[in-house]
N, C-alpha and C positions, 0 to 999 in steps of 0.2 A: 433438382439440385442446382442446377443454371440459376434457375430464379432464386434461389435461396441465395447465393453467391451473390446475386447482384443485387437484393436486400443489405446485405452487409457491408457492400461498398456505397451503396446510396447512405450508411448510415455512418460509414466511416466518413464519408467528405463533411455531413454532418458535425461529427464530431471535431472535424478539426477546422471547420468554421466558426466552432464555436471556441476554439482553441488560439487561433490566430486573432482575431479578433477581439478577444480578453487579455492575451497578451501587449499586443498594440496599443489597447486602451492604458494601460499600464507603461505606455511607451518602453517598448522592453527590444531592441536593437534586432532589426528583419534579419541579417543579416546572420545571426548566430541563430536566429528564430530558423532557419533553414538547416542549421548544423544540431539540432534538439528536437527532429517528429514527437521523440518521448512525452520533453515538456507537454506539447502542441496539445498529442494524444487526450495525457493526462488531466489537463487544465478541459478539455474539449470531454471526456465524459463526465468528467466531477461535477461541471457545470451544467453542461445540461441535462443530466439528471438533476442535479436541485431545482433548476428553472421548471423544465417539463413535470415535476413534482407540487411544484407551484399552482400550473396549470391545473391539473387535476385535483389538485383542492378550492381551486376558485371554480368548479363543475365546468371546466374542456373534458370531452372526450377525446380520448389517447386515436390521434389519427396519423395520415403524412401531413396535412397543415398545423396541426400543434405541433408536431416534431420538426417543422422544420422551424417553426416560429418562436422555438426555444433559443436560439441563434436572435434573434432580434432584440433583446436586452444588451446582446455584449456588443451588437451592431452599432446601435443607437450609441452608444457609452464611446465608441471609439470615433464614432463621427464626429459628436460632441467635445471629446476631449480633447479630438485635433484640429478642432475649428477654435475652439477657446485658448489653447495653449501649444502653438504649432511648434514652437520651438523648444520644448523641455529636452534635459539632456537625456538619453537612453542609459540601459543599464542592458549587464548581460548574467549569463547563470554563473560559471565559472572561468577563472580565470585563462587565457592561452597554455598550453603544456610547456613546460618548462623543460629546457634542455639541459639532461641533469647530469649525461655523462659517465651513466652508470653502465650502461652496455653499449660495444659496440656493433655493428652491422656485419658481426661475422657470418661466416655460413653455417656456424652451431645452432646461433641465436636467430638468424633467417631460418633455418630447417624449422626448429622446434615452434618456433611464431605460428608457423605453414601449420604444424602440426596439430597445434591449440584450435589456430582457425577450422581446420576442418573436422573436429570433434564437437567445435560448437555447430558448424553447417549440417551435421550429421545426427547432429539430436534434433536440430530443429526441423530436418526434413523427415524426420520422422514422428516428431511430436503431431505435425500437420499433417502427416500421412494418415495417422492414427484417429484424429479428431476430422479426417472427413471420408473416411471408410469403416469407421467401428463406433455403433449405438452409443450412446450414452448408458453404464452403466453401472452407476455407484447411486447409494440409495440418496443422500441429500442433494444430488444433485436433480434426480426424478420428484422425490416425496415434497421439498421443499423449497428449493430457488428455483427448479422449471415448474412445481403448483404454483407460484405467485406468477412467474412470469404469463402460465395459461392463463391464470383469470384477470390479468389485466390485458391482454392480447385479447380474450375474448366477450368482455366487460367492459374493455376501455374504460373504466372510470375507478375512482376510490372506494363508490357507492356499490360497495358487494357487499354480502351477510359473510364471507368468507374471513372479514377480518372481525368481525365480531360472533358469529357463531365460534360453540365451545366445538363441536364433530372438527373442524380445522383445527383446532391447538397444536395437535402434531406436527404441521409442517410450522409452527412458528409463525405466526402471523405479525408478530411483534417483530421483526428480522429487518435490518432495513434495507430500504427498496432499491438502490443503486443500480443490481444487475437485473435484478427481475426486468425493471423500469429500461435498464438498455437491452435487453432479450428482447423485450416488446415493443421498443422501439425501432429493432431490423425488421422483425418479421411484418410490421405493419403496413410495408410497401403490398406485401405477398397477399394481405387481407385477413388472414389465417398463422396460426400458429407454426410453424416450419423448425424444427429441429436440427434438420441440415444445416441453417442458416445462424444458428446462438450456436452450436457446437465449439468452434473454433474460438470464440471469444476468449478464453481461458487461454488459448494459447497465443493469440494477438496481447493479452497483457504479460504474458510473458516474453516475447520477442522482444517487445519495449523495457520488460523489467532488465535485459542481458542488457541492452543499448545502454540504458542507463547508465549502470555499474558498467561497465566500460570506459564509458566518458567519464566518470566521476574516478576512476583508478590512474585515467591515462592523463589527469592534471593532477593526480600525485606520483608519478614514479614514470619508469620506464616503458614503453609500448608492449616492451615484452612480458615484462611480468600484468602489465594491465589482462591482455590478452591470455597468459596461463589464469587467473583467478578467476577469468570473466569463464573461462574453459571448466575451473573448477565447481564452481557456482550452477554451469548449465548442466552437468554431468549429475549433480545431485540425482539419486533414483525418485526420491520424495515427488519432486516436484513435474513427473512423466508419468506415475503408476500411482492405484490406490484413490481414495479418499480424499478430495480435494489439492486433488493435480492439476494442472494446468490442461489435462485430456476428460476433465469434467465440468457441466455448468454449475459451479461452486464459484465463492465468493474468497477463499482463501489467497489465492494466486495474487487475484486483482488487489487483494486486501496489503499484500506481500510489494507489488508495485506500487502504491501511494506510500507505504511506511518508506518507502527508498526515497521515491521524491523527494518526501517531507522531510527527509534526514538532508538528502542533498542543499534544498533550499531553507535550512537552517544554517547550512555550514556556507553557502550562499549571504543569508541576512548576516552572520558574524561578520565577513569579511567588509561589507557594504549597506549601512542599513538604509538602504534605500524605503518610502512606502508601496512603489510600487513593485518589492521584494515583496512588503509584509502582506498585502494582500493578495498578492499570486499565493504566500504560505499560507494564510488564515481559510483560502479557498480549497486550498490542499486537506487541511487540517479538517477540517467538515468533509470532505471528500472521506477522507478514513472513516466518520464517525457514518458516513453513511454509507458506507461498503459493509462493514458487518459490525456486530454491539458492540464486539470489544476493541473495533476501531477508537472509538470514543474515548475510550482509556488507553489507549498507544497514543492518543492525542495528547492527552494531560501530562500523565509519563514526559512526553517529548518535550514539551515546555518547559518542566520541570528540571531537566535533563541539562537543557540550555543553559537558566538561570545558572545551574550547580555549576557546569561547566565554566560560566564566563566569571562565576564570583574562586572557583577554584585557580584557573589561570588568564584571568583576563581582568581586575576590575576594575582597571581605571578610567573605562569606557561603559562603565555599567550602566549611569543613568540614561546614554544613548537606547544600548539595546534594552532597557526598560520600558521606554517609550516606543519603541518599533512593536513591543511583545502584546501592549497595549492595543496597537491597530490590528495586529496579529488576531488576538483574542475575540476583539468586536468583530471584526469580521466572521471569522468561522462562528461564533457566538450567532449573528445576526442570519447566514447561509446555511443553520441546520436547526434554527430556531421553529421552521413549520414542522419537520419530520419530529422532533423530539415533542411538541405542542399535538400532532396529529395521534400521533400514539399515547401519548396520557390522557387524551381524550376520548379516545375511539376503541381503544383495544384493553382492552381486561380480562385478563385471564389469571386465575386464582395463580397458578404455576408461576408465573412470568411477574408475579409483584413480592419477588422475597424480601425486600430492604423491610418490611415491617417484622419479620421471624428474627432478623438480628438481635436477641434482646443477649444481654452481657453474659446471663446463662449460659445462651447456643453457643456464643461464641470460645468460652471456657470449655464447653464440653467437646469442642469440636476442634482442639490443642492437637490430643492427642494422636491425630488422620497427618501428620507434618513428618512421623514418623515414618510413613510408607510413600507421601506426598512428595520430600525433598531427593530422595535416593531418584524416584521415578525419574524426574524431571531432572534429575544431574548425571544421568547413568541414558537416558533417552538418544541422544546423540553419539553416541558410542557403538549405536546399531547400525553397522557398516553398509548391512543391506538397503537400507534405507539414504544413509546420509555417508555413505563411503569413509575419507580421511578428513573430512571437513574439519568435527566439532574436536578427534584428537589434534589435529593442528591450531586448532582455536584455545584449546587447552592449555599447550605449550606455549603459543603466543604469549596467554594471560602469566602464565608462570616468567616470561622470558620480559615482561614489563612489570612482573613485579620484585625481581631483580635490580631490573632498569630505575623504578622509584620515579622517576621525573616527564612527566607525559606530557603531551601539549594539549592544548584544547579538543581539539576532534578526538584525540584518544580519550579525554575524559567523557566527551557528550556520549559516543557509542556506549561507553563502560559502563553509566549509569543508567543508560538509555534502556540496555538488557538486563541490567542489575531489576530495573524496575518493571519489566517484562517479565521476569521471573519472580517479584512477590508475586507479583497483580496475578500470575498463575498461581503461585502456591496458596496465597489468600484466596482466592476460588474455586479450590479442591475443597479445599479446609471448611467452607462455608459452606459448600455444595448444598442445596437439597432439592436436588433432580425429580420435577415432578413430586413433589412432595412426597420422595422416599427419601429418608434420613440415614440410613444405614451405610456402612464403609463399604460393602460388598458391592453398592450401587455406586459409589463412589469411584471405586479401582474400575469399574466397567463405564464408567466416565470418561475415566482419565485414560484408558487402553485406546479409546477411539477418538478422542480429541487432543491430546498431546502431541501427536507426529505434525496436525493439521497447524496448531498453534507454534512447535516451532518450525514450521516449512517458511513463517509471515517474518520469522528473526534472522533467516539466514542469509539476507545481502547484508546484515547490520551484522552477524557472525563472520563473516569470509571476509569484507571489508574493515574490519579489528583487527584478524588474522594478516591482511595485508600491509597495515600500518605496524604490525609489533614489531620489534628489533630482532626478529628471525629473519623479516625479508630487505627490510630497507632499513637505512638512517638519514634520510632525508629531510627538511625543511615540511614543514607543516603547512597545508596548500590552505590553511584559513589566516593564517598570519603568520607575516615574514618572521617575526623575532620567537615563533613558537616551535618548537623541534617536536618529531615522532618522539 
């Protein structure tokens, strides 16, 4: 267990080698680069997973010298940049917190802080309690992101029959490689597969996903209420127990912290559009699409999201963030351009190629599944066992700003942001045809065991809505000064 342990820390400095240094090269301010591991973290797997993905399609074997020479593209880039242009001016993620004057430092508001805090200290030392004393065991985290993770641990290479034999279809071989590719990238000090050593992963992306949303609450509002929602968010039961929790090797959690980033450094590129914004986002952006499929569509969504947002309350600055959205785009375009090229080329499996059964037909016949699809998905969040008082205060929010009528920007990007998270679910029920069964019955035994998973990845973009409605604040909009909650 020792050496498992020190696998993960040899892979975490890793990672944030390659984190810091992708940073820099973007000259992105050391200085807040110490007040953000999140970022650091974030930028530091998203990346070298692509890189070391690179690798392995140019025939390296997945070793410690490929892993660690995944880091050598953002090395060279930052030596480079600062030998060529020593003086650019830096940029940072978010603004300083603003002293807003809304609470004082009473002993109410001390107690209940005290309180928040140690309810988050108290899940997390037990999330981690849990994830290195108790098996793994939910079945996708065994059958299908720890099978990838084994055959490339004990394969090291792309060149297996596991992504092209039809006996694997089950786990999904089409799935993309992000965690499998960082599972096997700890244990590869060890030589050997080590379980001990990936367990914890799900819960390291969620310690980072709490930091996040923390930081990104406590430059809009008070310490205090930052602190109760970062409390409310970590209490979720969703995301400790079951099916793609953060106490399984699943891809959900992880998938759940890049949608935060990406939202954070959208609301980031509004305020400042810097390029060296757009391409920490564009790397982000692929980062989603290669954490799981339907990252890749949280992507688009997201973009889209923006657009809508800044022609809703913003456009006299349009043609800017057009041209930032542009480098935006090329980038993640260009950083997930092997993965998406490797799998239309290598992987075929009759199951996994439905866009050709779309014929106007299907789609007409498969209207009527909206009926038992929309209730699901709108009545989901309401199971308290699961998601406590979250989605009813989310509710109320949305009812309590559409009263309100007049939103700022960040209220519109999230708005839309889930608006569009919830077609892309319901048009995906509606289409379904899971392993080439067509019927509703297969359909509802779909949706029973992937709807809690898919909104676990919505709920810093739910709780963060909920803390911008005019239930909790009326504050100043932290993406622009003249923009109100």
């Amino acid at each position: 267990m020792i050496d498992g342990y020190l696998s993960l820390l040899w892979a975490t400095c890793v990672w944030f080698l390659v984190g810091c240094t992708l940073l820099l090269s973007t000259n992105y301010e050391f200085k807040d680069m110490v007040k953000r591991p999140y970022l650091v973290f974030g930028l530091g797997v998203g990346c070298h997973s692509l890189i070391l993905f690179i690798y392995l399609i140019l025939g390296f074997e997945l070793t410690i010298t490929t892993s660690l020479l995944a880091a050598l593209p953002t090395i060279l880039s930052w030596l480079i940049i600062r030998a060529l242009c020593p003086r650019r001016s830096t940029w940072r993620l978010l603004r300083p917190p603003a002293t807003l004057g809304l609470d004082k430092d009473t002993k109410l508001i001390k107690s209940m802080t005290l309180f928040c805090q140690l309810i988050i200290l108290v899940q997390v030392v037990a999330l981690i309690v849990a994830v290195t004393y108790m098996p793994e065991n939910s079945d996708d985290g065994l059958a299908r992101w720890g099978l990838k993770a084994k055959v490339l641990s004990h394969e090291r290479s792309l060149k297996s029959d596991y992504f092209i034999d039809p006996h694997f279809s089950h786990s999904h071989p089409y799935y993309p490689l992000m965690i499998p590719l960082q599972m096997a990238h700890i244990t590869v000090l060890d030589g050997d597969f080590n379980e001990s050593a990936v367990r914890p992963l799900g819960a390291i992306f969620f310690i980072f996903m709490l930091m996040a949303f923390f930081d990104l609450l406590r430059h809009s509002g008070p310490d205090f209420h930052a602190w109760l929602f970062t409390a409310m968010l970590a209490t979720i039961p969703r995301y400790t127990f079951d099916e793609g929790s953060a106490n399984s090797m699943m891809a959900d959690v992880p998938l759940a912290f890049f949608v935060l980033l990406t939202c954070i450094l959208f609301i980031a590129l509004k305020r400042n559009q810097r390029v060296g914004q757009a391409i920490v986002l564009g790397l982000c952006l692929a980062s989603c699409g290669f954490t799981k499929a339907e990252g890749l569509h949280y992507a688009f969504i997201m973009l889209i999201a923006f657009v809508s947002a800044c022609l809703l309350a913003d456009r006299s600055r349009m043609r800017n963030y057009i041209k930032r959205l542009l480098v935006v785009s090329l980038v993640g375009s260009i950083a997930l351009a092997p993965w998406l090229a490797f799998k239309q080329l290598n992987i075929e499996f009759e199951h996994a190629n439905f866009p050709h059964q779309l014929t106007l037909s299907y789609v007409l016949a498969k209207i009527p599944r909206l009926i038992f699809v929309l209730p699901r998905l709108l009545l989901e969040g309401l199971d308290y066992t699961r998601y406590h008082i979250s989605w009813i205060l989310f509710y109320a929010g949305l009812i309590a700003l559409g009263i309100r009528r007049r939103l700022g920007w960040t209220q519109w990007f999230l708005l839309i942001t889930l608006v569009g998270f919830f077609c892309f679910y319901s048009l995906t029920f509606m289409l379904s045809a899971w392993w080439g069964q067509l019927d509703d019955d297969v359909c509802k035994r779909l949706m029973d065991f992937t709807i809690p998973r898919l909104i676990l990845v919505t709920m810093p973009l739910v709780v963060y809505l909920t803390y911008l409605s005019p239930l909790v604040q009326k504050t100043q909009d932290t993406s622009s000064d003249s923009d109100p909650h």
